[in-house]
SEFIPA-73502 format. One line per field, with one value per residue: residue number from 1; y, z, x of N, C-alpha, C, CB in turn; residue in three letters. Coordinates in steps of 0.2 Angstrom, whole numbers, plus 5000, padded with zeros to 4 digits. Atoms other than C-alpha are relative to their C-alpha. Glycine has a CB too. Layout:
N
k	(NUM/...)
n_north	(Y/...)
n_up	(Z/...)
n_east	(X/...)
ca_north	(Y/...)
ca_up	(Z/...)
ca_east	(X/...)
c_north	(Y/...)
c_up	(Z/...)
c_east	(X/...)
cb_north	(Y/...)
cb_up	(Z/...)
cb_east	(X/...)
r	(ala/...)
# end
This chain:
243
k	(1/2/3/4/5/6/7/8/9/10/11/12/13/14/15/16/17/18/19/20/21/22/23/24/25/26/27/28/29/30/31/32/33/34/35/36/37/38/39/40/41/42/43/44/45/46/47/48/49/50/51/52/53/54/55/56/57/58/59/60/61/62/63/64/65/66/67/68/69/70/71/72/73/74/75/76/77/78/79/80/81/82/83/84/85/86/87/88/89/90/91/92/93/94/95/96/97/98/99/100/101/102/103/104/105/106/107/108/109/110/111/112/113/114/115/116/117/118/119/120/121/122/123/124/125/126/127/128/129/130/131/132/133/134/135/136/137/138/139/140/141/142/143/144/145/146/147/148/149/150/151/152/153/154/155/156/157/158/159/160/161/162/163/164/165/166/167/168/169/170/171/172/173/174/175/176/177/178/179/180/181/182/183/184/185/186/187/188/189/190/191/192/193/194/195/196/197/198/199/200/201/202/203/204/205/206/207/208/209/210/211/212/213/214/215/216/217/218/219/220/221/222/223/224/225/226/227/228/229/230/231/232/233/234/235/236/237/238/239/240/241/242/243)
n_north	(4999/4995/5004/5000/4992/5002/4997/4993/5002/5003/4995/4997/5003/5000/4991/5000/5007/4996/5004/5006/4997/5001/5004/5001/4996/4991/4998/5004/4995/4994/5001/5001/4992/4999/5005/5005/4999/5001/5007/5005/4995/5003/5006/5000/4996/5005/5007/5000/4998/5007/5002/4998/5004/5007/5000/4999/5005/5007/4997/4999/5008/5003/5000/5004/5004/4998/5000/5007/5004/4997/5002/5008/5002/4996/5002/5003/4994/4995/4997/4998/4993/4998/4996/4995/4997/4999/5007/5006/5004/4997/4997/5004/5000/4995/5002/5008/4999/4996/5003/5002/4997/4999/5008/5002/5001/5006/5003/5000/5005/4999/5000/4994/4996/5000/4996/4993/4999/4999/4996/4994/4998/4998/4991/4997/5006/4999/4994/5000/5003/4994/4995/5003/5001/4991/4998/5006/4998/4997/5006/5002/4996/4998/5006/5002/4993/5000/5002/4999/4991/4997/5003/4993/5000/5004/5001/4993/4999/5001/4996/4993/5002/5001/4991/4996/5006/5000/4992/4998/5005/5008/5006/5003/5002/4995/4996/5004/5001/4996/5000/5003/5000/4995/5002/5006/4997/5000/5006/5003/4994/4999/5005/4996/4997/5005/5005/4997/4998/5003/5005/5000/5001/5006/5002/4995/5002/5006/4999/4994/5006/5006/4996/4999/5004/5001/4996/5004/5006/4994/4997/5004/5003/4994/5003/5010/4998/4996/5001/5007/4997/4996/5002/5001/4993/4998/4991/5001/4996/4995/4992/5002/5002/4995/4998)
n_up	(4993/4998/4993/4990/4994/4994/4992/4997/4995/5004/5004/4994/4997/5008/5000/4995/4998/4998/5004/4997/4997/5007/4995/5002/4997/5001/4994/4994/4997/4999/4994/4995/4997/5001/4995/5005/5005/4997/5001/5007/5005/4996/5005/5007/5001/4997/5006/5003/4998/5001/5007/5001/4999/5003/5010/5000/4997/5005/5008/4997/4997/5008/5003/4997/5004/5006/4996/4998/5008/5002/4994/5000/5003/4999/4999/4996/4999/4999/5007/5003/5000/4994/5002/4998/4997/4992/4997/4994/5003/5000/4992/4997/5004/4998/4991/4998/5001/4997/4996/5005/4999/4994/4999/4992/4997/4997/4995/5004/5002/5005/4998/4996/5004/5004/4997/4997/5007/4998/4996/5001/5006/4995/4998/5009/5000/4996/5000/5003/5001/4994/5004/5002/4995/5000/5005/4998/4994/5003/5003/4992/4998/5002/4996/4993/4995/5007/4998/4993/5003/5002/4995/4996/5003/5000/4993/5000/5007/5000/4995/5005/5000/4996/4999/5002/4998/4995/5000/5005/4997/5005/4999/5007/5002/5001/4996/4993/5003/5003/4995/5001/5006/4998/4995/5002/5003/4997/4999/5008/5003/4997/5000/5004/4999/4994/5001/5004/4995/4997/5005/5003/4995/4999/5002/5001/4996/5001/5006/5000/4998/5004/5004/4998/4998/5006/5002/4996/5003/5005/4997/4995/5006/4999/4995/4998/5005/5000/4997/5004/5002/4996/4997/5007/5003/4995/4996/4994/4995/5006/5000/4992/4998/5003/4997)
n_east	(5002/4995/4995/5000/4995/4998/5003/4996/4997/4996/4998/4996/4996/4996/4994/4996/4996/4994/4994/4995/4996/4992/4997/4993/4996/4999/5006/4997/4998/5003/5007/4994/4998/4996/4998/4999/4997/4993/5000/5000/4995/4994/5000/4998/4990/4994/4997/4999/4991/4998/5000/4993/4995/5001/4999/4994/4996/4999/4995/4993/4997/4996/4993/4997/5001/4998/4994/4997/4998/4995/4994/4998/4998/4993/4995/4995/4994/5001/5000/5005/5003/5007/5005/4998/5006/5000/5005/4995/4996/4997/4999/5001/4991/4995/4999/4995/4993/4993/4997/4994/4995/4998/4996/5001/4994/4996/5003/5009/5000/5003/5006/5000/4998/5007/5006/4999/5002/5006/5005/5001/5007/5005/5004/5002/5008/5007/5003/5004/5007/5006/5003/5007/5006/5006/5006/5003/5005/5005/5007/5001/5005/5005/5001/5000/5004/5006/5007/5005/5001/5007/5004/5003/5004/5007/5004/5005/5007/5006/5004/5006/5005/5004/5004/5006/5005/5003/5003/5007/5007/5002/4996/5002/4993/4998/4997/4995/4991/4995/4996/5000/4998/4994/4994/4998/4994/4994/4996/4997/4992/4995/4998/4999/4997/4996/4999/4993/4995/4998/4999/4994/4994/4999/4995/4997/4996/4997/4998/4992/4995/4998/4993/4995/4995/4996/4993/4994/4996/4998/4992/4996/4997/4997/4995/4996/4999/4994/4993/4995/4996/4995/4998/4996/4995/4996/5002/5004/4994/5000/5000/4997/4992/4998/5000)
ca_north	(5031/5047/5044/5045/5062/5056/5060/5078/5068/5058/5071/5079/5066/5063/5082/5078/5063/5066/5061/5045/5047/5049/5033/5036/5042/5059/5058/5049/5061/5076/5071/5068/5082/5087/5073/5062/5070/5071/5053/5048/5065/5056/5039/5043/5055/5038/5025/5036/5043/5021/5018/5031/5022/5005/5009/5018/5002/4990/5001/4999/4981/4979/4986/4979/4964/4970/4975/4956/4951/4963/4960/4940/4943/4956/4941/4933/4945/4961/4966/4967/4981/4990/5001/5019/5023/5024/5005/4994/4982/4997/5002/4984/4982/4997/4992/4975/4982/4995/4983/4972/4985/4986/4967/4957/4960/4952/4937/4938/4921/4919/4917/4932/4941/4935/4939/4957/4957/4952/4961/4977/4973/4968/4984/4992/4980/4984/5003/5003/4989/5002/5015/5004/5000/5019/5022/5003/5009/5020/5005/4995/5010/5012/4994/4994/5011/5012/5000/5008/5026/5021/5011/5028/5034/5021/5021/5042/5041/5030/5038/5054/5044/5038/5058/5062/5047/5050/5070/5067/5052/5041/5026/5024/5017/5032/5042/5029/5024/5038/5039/5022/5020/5034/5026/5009/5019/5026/5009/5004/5017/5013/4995/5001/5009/4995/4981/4986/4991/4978/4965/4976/4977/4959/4957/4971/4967/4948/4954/4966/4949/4938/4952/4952/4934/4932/4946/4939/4922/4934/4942/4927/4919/4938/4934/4917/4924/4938/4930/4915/4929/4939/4924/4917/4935/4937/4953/4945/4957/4968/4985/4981/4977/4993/5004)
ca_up	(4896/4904/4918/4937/4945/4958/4977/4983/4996/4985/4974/4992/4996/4979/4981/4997/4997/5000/4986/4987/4998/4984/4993/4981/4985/4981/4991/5004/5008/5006/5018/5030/5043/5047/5060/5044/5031/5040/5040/5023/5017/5030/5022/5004/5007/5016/5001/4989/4997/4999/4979/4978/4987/4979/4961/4966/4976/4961/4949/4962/4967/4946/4943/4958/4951/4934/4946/4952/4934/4930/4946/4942/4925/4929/4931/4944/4941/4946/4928/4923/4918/4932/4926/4925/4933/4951/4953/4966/4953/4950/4970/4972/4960/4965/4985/4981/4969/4979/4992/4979/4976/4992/4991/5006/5022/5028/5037/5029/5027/5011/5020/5031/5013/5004/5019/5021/5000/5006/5019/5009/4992/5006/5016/4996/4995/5009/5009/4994/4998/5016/5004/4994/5009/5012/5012/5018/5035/5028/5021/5038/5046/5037/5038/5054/5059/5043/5049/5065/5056/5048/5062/5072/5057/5058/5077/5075/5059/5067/5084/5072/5066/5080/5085/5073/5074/5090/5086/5072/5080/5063/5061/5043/5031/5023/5036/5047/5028/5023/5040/5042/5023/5028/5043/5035/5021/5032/5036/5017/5014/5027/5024/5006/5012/5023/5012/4997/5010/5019/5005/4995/5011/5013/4997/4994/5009/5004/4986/4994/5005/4991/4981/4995/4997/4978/4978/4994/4984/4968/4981/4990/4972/4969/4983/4981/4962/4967/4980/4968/4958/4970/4975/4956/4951/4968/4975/4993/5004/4988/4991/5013/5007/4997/5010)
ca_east	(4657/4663/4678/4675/4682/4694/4687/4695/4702/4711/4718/4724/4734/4741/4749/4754/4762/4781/4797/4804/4819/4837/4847/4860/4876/4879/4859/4868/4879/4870/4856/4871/4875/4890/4899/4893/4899/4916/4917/4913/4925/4940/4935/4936/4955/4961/4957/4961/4979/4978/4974/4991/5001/4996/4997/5015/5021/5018/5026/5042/5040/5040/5055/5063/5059/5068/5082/5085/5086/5096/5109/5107/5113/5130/5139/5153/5166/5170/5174/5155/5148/5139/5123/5126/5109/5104/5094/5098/5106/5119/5119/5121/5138/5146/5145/5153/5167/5173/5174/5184/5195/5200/5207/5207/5218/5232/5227/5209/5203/5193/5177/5180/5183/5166/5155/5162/5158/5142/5135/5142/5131/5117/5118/5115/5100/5092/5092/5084/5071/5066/5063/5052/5043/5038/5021/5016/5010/4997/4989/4990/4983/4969/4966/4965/4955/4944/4932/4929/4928/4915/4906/4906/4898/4886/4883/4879/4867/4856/4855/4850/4839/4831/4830/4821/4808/4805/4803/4790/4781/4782/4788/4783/4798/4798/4805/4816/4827/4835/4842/4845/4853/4864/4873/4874/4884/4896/4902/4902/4915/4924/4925/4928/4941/4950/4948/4961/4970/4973/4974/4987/4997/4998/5003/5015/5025/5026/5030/5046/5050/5051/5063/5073/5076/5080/5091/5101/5103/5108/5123/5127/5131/5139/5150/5156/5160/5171/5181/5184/5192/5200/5209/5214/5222/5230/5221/5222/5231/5234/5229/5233/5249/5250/5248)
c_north	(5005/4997/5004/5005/4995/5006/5005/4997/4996/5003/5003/4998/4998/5005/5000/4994/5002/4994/4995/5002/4998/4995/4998/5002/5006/5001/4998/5005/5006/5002/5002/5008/4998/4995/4996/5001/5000/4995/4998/5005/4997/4995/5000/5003/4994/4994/5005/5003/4989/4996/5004/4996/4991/4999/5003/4993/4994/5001/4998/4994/4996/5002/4999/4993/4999/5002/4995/5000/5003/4998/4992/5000/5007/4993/4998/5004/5007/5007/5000/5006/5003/5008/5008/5003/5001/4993/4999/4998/5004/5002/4994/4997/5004/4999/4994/5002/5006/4998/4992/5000/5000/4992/4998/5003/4995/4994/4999/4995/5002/4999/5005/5005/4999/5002/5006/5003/5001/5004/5007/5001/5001/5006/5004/4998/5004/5009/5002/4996/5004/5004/4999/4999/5005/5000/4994/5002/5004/4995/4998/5004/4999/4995/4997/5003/5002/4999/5005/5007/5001/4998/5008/5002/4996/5001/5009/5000/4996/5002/5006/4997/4998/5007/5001/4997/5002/5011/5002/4994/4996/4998/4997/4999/5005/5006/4996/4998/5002/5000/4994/4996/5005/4997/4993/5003/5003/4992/4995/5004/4997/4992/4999/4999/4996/4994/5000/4999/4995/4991/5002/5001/4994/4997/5004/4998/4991/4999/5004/4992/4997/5006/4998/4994/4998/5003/4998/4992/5004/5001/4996/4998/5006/4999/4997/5002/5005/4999/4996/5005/5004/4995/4997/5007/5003/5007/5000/5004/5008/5009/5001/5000/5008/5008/4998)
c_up	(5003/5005/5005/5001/5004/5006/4998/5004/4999/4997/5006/5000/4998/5000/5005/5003/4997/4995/5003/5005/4992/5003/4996/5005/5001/5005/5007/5004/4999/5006/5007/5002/5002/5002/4992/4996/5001/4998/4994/4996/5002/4996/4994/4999/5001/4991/4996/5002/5000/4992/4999/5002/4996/4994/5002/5001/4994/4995/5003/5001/4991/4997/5004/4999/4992/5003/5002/4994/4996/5006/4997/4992/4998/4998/5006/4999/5000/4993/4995/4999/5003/4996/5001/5001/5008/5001/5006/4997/5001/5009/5001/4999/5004/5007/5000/4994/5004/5006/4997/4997/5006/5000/5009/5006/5002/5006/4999/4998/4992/5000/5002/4993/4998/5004/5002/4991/5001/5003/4995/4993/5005/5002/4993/5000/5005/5001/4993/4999/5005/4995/4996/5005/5003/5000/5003/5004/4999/4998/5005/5003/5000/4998/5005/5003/4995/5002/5004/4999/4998/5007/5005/4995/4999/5005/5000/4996/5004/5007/4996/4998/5003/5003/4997/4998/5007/5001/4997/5000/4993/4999/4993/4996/4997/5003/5004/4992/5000/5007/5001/4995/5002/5006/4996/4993/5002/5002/4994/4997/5004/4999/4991/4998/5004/4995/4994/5002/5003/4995/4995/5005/5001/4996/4997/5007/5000/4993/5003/5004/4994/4995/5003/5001/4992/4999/5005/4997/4996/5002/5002/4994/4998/5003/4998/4993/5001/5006/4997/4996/5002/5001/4993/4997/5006/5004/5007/5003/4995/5003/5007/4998/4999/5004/5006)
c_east	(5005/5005/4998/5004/5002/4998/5006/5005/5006/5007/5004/5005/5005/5007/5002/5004/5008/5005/5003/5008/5007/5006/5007/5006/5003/4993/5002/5002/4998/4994/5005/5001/5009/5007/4999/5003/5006/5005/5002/5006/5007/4998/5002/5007/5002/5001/5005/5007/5001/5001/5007/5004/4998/5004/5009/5004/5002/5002/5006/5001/5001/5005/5007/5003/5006/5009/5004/5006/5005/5009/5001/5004/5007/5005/5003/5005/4997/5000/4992/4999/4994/4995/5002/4992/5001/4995/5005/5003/5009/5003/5005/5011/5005/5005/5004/5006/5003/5003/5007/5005/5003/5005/4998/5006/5001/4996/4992/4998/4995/4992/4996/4998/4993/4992/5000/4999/4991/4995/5003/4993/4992/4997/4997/4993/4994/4998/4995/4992/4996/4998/4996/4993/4996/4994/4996/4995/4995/4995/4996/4995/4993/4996/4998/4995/4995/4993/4995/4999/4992/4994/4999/4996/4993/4993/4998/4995/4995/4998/4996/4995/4995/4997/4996/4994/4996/4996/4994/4994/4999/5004/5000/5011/5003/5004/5009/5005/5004/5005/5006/5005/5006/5006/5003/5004/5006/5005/5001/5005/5004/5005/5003/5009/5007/5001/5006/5005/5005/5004/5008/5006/5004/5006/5007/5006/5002/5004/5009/5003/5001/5005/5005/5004/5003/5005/5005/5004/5006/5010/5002/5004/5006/5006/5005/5005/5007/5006/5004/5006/5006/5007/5005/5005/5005/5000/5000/5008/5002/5004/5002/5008/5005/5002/5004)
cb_north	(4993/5006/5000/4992/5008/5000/4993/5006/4997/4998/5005/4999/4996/5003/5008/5002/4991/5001/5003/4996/4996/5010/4994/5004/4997/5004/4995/4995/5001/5002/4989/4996/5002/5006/4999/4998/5005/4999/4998/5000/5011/4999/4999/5003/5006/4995/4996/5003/5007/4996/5003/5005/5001/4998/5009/5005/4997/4996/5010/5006/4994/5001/5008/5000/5001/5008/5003/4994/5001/5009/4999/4992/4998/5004/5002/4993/5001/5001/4996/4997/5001/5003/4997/5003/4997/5009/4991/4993/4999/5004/5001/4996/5004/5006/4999/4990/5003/5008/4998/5000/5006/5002/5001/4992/5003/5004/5002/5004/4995/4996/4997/5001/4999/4992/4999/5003/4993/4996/5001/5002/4990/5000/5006/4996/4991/4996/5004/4999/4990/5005/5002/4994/4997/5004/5000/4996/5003/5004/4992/5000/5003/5004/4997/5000/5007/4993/4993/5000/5004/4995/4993/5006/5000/4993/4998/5006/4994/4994/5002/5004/4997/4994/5005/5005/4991/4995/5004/4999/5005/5000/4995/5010/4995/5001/5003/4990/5001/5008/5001/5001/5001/5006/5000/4994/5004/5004/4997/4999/5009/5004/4996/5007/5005/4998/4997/5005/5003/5002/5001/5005/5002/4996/4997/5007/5002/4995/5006/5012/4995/4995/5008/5002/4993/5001/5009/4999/4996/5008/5005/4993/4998/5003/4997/4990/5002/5007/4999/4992/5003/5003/4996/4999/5007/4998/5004/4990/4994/5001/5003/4992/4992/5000/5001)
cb_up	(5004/5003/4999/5005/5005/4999/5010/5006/5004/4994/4996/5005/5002/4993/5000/5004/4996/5010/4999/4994/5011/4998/5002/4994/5000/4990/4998/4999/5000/4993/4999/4997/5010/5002/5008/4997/4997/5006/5002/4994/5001/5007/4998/4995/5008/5009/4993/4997/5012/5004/4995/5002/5009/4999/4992/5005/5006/4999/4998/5006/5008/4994/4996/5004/5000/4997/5005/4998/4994/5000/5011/5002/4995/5009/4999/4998/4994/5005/4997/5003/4993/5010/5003/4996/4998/5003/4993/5003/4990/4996/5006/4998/4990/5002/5005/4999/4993/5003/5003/4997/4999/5006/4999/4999/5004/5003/5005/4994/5005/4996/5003/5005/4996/4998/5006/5006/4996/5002/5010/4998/4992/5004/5004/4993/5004/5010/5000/4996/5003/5007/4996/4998/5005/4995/4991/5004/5006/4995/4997/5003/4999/4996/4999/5003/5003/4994/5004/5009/4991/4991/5005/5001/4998/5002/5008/4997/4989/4999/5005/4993/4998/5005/4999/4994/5001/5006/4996/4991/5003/4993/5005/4994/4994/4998/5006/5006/4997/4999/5007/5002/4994/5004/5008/5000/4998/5006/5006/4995/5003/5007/5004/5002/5003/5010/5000/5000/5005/5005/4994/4997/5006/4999/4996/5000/5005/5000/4996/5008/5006/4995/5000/5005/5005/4995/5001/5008/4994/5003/5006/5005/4993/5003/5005/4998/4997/5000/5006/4991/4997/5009/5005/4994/4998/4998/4998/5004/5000/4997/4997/5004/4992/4996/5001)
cb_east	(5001/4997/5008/5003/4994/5008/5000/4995/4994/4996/4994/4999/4998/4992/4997/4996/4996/5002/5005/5003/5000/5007/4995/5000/5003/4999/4992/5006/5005/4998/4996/5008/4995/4999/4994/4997/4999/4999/4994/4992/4999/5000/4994/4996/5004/4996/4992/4995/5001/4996/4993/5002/5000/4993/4993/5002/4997/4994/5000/5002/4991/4996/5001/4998/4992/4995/4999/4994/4995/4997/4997/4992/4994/5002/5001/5001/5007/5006/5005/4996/4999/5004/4994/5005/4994/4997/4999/4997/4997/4999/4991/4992/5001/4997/4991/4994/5001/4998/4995/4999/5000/4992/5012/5001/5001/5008/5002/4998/4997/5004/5001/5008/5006/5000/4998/5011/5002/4999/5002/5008/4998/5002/5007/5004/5001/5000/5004/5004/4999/5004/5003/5003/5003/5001/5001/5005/5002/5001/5003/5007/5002/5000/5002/5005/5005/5002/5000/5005/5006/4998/5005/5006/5003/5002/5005/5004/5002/5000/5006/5003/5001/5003/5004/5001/5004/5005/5004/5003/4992/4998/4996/4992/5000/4996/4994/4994/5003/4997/4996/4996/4995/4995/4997/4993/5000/4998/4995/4995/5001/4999/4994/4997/4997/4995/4993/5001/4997/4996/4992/5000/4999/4994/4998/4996/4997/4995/4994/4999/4996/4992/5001/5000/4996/4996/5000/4997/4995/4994/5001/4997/4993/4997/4999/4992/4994/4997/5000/4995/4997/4995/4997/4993/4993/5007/4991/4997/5009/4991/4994/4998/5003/4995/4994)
r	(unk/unk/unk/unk/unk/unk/unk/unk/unk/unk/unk/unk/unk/unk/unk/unk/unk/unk/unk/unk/unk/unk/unk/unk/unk/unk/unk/unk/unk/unk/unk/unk/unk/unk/unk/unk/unk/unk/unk/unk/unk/unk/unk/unk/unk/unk/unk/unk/unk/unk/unk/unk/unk/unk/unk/unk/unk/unk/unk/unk/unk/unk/unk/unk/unk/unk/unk/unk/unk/unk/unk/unk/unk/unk/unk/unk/unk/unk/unk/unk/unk/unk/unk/unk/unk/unk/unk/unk/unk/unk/unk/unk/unk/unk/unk/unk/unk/unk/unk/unk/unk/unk/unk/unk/unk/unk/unk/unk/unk/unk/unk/unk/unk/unk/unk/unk/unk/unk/unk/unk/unk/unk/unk/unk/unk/unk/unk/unk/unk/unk/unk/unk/unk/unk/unk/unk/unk/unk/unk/unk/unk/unk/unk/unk/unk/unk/unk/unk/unk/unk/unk/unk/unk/unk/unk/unk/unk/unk/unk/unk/unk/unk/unk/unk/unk/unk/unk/unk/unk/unk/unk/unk/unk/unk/unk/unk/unk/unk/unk/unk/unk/unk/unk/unk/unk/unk/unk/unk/unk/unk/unk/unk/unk/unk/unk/unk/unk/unk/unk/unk/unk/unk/unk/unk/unk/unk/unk/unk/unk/unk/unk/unk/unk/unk/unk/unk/unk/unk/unk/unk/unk/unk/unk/unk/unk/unk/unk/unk/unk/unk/unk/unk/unk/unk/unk/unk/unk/unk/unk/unk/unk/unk/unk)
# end
């Protein structure tokens, strides 16, 4: 049986019926005018400047970590051997022997002596944990103003959309997605872009707190250790006395 010619009319409509719309994301944004592209090109600078800061921080909050372990196992005296690098652990030795050297002054209880031990390894501590903390607020930020980057994004794409619906008088799916897919992408970037963000901040700042309260145990014990010595070897007054 021969086969049936398709109607002309058929065959027309065939050639004229229009490509699916590309709802990928390289089609995403290329569809996007300029206002969008913006958006998603600000979106993806923010994570990816936030994946930098992330992967750095957790490189610095693991060898802070390494730094503890290393401070909690110097020792009780002053005669440990302090690291000849630049860690906290070493920052942390140094700051409480050179106050060590120093001996106590006259009339210096032995209380007075172990908190002025203290707060010096301390202050050591904490400039190095601020330094760590660098970079935090960039997370925060972008946790915070991300969403609404993209949401602008959102709320433009579909007003364009709705422009050019009502420019071409169809309503068909085919016209009203692309637009439609388009803005509801801007807002999956940006939420993308915020949720990382604000997860690694959470814990990266509970990570730098929990260093700090283990390393202030760490120093207190530190303390307690080199004034017992200071007081057994008779360094109190010492080098006051010396002068």
């Amino acid at each position: 049986m021969p086969p049936v010619p398709a109607a002309p009319g058929a065959v027309d409509a065939a050639v004229a019926a229009p490509p699916p719309p590309d709802l990928s994301a390289l089609g995403l944004f290329m569809h996007a005018d300029g206002v969008g592209k913006a958006v998603i090109i600000i979106l993806a600078i923010a994570s990816l400047a936030c994946w930098a800061v992330i992967i750095e921080k957790i490189m610095t909050l693991v060898a802070l970590n390494r730094q503890v372990k290393i401070l909690a196992e110097a020792g009780e005296a002053t005669g440990m051997g302090i690291p000849q690098d630049d860690g906290m652990a070493a920052r942390v030795l140094r700051a409480g022997a050179r106050e060590w050297h120093e001996g106590r002054e006259p009339g210096e209880g032995r209380s007075e002596y172990r908190d002025r031990l203290e707060r010096a390894m301390r202050s050591a501590m904490a400039k190095t944990l601020r330094k760590a903390a660098r970079g935090l607020p960039i997370l925060a930020t972008t946790g915070a103003v991300a969403p609404f980057i993209g949401l602008f994004g959102t709320v433009w794409g579909i007003m364009r959309s709705f422009t050019g619906i009502a420019q071409s008088g169809d309503t068909s799916l085919a016209v009203v997605a692309p637009g439609i897919a388009e803005a509801l992408f801007a807002t999956a970037i940006g939420l993308a872009a915020a949720i990382p963000a604000v997860i690694a901040y959470n814990r990266l700042t509970l990570g730098i707190g929990r260093t700090r309260e283990e390393g202030g145990s760490v120093i207190a014990e530190l303390a307690n250790g080199m004034a017992r010595r200071s007081m057994l070897t008779g360094r109190a007054g010492a080098s006051r006395a010396a002068e």
